[in-house]
C-alpha positions in Angstrom: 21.9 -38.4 25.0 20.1 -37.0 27.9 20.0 -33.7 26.6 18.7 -34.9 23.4 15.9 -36.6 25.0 15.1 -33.8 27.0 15.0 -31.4 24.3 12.7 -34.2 22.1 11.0 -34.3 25.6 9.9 -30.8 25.4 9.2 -30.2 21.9 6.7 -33.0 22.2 5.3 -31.6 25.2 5.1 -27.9 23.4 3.3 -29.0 20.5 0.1 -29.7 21.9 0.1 -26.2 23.9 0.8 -24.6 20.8 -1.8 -26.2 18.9 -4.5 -24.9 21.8 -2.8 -21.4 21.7 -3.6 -21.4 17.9 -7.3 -22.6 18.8 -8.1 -20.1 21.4 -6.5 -17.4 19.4 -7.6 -14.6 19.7 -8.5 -13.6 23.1 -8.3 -10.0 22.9 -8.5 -7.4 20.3 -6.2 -7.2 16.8 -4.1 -4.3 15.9 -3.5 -3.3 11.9 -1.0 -0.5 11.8 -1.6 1.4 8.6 1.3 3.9 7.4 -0.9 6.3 5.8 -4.0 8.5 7.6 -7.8 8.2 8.0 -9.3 8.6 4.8 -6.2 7.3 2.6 -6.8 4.2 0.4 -5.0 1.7 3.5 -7.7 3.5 5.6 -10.4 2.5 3.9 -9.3 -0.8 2.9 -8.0 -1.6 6.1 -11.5 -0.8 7.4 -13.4 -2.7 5.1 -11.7 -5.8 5.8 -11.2 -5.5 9.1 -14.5 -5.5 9.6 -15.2 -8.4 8.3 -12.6 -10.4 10.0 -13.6 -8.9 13.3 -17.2 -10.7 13.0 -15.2 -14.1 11.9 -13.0 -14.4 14.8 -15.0 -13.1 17.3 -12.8 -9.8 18.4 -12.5 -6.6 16.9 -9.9 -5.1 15.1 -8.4 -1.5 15.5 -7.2 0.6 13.2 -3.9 2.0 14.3 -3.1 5.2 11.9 0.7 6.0 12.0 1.7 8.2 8.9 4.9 9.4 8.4 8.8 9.0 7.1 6.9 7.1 4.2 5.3 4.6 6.2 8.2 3.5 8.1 6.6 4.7 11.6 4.0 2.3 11.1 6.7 -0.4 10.1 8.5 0.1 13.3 5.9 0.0 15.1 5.2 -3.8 14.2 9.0 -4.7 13.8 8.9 -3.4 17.5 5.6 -5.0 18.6 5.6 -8.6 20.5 5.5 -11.5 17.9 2.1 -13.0 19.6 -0.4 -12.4 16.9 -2.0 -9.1 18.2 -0.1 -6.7 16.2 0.0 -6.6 12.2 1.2 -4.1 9.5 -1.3 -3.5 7.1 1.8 -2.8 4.7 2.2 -1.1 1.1 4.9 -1.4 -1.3 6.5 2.5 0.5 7.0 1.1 3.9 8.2 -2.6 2.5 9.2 -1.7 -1.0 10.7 1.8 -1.0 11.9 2.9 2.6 14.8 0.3 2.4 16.2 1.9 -0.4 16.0 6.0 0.3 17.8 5.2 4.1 21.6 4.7 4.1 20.7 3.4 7.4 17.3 1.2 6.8 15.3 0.9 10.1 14.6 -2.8 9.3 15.0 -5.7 6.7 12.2 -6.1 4.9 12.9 -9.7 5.1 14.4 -10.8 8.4 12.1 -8.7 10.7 8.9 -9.2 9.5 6.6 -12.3 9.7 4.5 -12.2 6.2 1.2 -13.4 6.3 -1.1 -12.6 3.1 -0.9 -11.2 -0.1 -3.7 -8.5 0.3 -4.0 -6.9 -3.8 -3.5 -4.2 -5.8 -4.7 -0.6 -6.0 -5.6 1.6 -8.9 -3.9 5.2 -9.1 -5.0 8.4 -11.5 -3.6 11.4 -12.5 -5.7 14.1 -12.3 -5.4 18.0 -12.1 -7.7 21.2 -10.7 -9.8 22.4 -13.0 -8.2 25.8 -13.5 -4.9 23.6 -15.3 -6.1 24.3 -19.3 -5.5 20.6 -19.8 -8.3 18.0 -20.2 -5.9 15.1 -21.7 -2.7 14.1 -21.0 -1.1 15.0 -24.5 -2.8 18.7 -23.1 -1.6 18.3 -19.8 2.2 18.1 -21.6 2.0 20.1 -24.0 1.2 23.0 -21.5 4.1 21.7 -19.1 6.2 21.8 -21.4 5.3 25.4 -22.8 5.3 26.5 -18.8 8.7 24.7 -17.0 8.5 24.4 -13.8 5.2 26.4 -13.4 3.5 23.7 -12.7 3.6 21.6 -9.3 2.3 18.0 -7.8 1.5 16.6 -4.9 2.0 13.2 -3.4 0.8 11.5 -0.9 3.0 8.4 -0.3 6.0 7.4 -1.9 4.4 5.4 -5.4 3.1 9.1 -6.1 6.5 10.1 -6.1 8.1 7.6 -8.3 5.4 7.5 -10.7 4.9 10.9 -11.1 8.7 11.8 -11.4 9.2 8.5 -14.3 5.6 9.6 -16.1 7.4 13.6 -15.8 10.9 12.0 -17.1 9.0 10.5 -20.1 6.9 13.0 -21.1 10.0 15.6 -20.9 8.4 18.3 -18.9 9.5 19.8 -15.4 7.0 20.3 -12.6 7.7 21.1 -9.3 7.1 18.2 -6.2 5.1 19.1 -3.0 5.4 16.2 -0.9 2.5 15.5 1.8 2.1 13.0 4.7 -0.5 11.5 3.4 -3.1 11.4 0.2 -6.2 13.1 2.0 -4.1 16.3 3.5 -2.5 16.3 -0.2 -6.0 15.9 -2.0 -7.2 19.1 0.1 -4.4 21.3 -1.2 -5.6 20.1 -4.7 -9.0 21.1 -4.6 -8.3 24.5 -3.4 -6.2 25.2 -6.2 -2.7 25.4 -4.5 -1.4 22.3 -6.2 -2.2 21.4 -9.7 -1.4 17.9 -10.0 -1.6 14.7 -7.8 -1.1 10.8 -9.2 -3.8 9.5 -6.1 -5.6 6.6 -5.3 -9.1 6.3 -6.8 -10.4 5.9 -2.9 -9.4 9.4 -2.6 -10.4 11.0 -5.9 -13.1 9.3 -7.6 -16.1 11.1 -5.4 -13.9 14.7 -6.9 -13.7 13.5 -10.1 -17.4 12.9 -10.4 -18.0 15.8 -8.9 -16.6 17.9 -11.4 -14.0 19.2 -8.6 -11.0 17.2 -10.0 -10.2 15.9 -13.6 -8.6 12.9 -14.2 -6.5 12.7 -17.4 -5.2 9.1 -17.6 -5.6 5.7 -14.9 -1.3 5.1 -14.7 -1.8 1.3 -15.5 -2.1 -0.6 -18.5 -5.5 -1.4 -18.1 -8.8 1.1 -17.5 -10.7 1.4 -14.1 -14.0 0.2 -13.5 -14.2 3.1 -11.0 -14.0 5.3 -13.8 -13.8 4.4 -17.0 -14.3 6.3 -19.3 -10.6 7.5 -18.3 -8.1 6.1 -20.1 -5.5 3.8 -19.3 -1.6 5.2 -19.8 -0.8 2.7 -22.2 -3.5 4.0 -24.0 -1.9 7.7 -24.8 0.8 6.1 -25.8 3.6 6.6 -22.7 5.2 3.5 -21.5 3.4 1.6 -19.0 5.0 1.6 -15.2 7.6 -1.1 -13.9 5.6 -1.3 -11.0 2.4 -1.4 -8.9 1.0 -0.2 -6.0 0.2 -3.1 -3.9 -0.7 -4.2 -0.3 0.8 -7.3 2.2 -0.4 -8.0 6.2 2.4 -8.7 7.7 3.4 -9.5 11.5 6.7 -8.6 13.5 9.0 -11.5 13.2 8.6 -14.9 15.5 4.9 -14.8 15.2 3.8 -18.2 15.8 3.3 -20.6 12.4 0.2 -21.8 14.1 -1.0 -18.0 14.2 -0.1 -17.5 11.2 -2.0 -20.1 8.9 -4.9 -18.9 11.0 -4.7 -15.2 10.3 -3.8 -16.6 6.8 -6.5 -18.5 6.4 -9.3 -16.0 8.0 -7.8 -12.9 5.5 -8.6 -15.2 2.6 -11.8 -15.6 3.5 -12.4 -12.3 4.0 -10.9 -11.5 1.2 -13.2 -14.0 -1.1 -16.1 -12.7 0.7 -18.4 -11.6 -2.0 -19.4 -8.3 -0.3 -15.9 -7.7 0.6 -15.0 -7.4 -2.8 -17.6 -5.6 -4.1 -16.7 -3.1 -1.8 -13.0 -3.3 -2.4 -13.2 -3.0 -5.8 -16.0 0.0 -5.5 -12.7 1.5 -4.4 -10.6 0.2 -7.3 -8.9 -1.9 -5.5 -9.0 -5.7 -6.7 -8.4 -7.7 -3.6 -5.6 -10.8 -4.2 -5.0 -13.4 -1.7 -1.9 -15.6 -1.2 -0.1 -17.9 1.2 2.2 -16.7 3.7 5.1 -17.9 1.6 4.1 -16.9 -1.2 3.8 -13.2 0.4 7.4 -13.4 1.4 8.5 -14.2 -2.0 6.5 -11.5 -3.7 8.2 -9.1 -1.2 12.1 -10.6 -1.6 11.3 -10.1 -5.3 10.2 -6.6 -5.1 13.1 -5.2 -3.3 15.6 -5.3 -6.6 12.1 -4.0 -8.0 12.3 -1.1 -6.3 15.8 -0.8 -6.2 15.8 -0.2 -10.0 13.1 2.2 -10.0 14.5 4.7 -7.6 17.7 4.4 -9.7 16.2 5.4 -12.5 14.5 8.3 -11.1 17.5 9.6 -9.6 15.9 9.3 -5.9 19.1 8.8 -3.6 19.1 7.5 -0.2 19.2 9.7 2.9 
C-alpha cells in the first residue's frame, strides 16, 4: 500500500512539472534531420517550413542534412538522439517506408523507435529526359527504349525514383540501365550534362530545367496533372497503370519524446502548415502540404510498411 501511494504520490507531483516543461518548451534551438542534401525537395521543404515555425515558437530551427544508405543516416541519427524535443526527422517514405525492407538487418523499427508527430504531405514526381533522348512523349520515350535495350540509362536520387522507375520500366517492357545517386541535386547535374538520360525527380528539382528548355518532361507519375507544370501529362493519362504508391513526408521524433511535447510540436506544424503563405510556397514546389494528428501519423506509417513491402516484391528489389 505504501508503495502504491508513493508511486500515486509522484505521478501527481510530475504532472504539473511536466505541464511547465511543455510551456517553456523550447528553450534552445530545433533540429530537423533531412535524409536527402541541400537543394533536394526535403531541403526546400524542410526550409520553408521551418522557417515559419521558427518565428512561432520563438527559436530557430536548423537544418541538419545527412544523405546517405537511403536516408537511414538521417534516421539514426534521431532514433539515436535524446527523446527531449530538440531533435526531429523530417522523414520520407525511403528512410520510414523502404529502408526496412532492403536490410536483412533493419537499423530500427519504423514503429517502436520513433515518436510520430505530423503527417507533413505529398510530393509530386516527373519523368523527364536530356534533350539529346529523340523522345518528346512517353509512348516516344518507349518506343525508342525498346528499339535500343539497355542503351539507355536513369538516375535516381532516393529510393521512390528507384521503385517507380524500375515498375514504370517493368510495364512499359523496355530495359534501361540504373545509376543510383546520393541524392536528387548531384543526380539532376549528371542529367543536364548529358551523362544520364533519364531521371523520375521531384518537381523542386526539375521544374526551373524544364522551363528552361534544359530538361523535358514526358509524363507527372501520378494520376492527376501538376499545377507546377501542367501542361505535362499525368501517367494515367498515356495510358500505363497508375503507381501503388506515393511519395510522402512525416516529422517524427526519437521514441520517449514527451506527449506534452508532442501535441505542441503537433499543433505548431499544423499551423504552419495551414499558413496561407506556407502553402503557396509549398505547392509552388508541387508539393500539397497535409497535416494530421500524431496518431494518425503513426497509423499512416504502420499501414505503409506492408505497402512497401509489396512494392519491392514486385520489383524484384531484395534486401541486403
Amino acid at each position: 500500500m505504501r508503495k502504491l501511494i508513493a508511486v500515486a504520490l509522484a505521478a501527481f507531483l510530475a504532472h504539473p512539472i511536466a505541464v511547465a516543461q511543455a510551456q517553456s518548451y523550447p528553450t534552445k534551438p530545433i533540429r530537423f534531420v533531412l535524409p536527402f542534401g541541400p537543394g533536394s525537395a526535403s531541403d526546400t521543404l524542410a526550409r520553408i517550413a521551418g522557417q515559419e515555425l521558427g518565428q512561432a515558437i520563438g527559436q530557430p530551427i536548423v537544418i541538419v542534412n545527412k544523405p546517405g544508405a537511403d536516408g537511414a543516416l538521417a534516421a539514426i541519427e534521431v532514433k539515436r538522439a535524446a527523446p527531449d524535443g530538440y531533435t526531429f526527422l523530417f522523414g520520407t517514405n525511403s528512410p520510414l517506408g523502404v529502408v526496412p525492407h532492403i536490410r536483412k538487418e533493419p537499423p530500427y523499427d519504423v514503429v517502436t523507435d520513433f515518436t510520430p508527430v505530423t503527417y507533413l504531405g505529398d510530393n509530386s514526381f516527373f519523368i523527364v529526359v536530356h534533350p539529346s533522348v529523340p523522345a518528346h512523349s512517353i509512348a516516344e520515350l518507349i518506343a525508342y527504349a525498346k528499339a535500343n535495350p539497355k542503351k539507355l540509362n536513369y538516375a535516381s536520387g532516393n529510393t521512390y525514383a528507384i521503385v517507380a522507375t524500375a515498375i514504370f520500366a517493368a510495364n512499359a517492357g523496355i530495359d534501361i540501365v540504373h545509376v543510383p545517386y546520393k541524392s536528387e541535386p548531384e543526380a539532376i547535374n549528371d542529367v543536364l550534362s548529358g551523362q544520364v538520360h533519364i531521371i523520375n525527380a521531384t518537381s523542386t528539382t526539375i521544374a526551373q530545367h524544364v522551363k528552361a528548355g534544359k530538361l523535358r518532361a514526358l509524363v507527372a507519375t501520378f494520376h492527376e496533372r501538376s499545377a507546377v507544370l501542367p501542361d505535362v501529362p499525368s501517367i494515367v493519362e498515356t495510358g500505363l497503370p497508375r503507381f501503388p504508391f506515393s511519395p510522402w513526408f512525416v516529422l517524427v521524433g526519437p521514441a520517449g519524446v514527451p506527449p506534452e511535447i508532442v501535441a505542441r510540436m503537433n499543433k505548431e506544424m499544423v499551423a504552419v502548415l495551414a499558413n496561407p503563405n506556407v502553402r503557396d510556397q509549398m505547392m509552388k514546389q508541387g508539393f500539397t502540404p497535409k497535416s494530421s494528428t500524431p496518431e494518425e501519423a503513426a497509423a499512416f506509417i504502420k499501414a505503409q510498411i506492408p505497402v512497401w513491402k509489396d512494392v519491392l516484391k514486385t520489383t524484384g528489389i531484395e534486401a541486403q
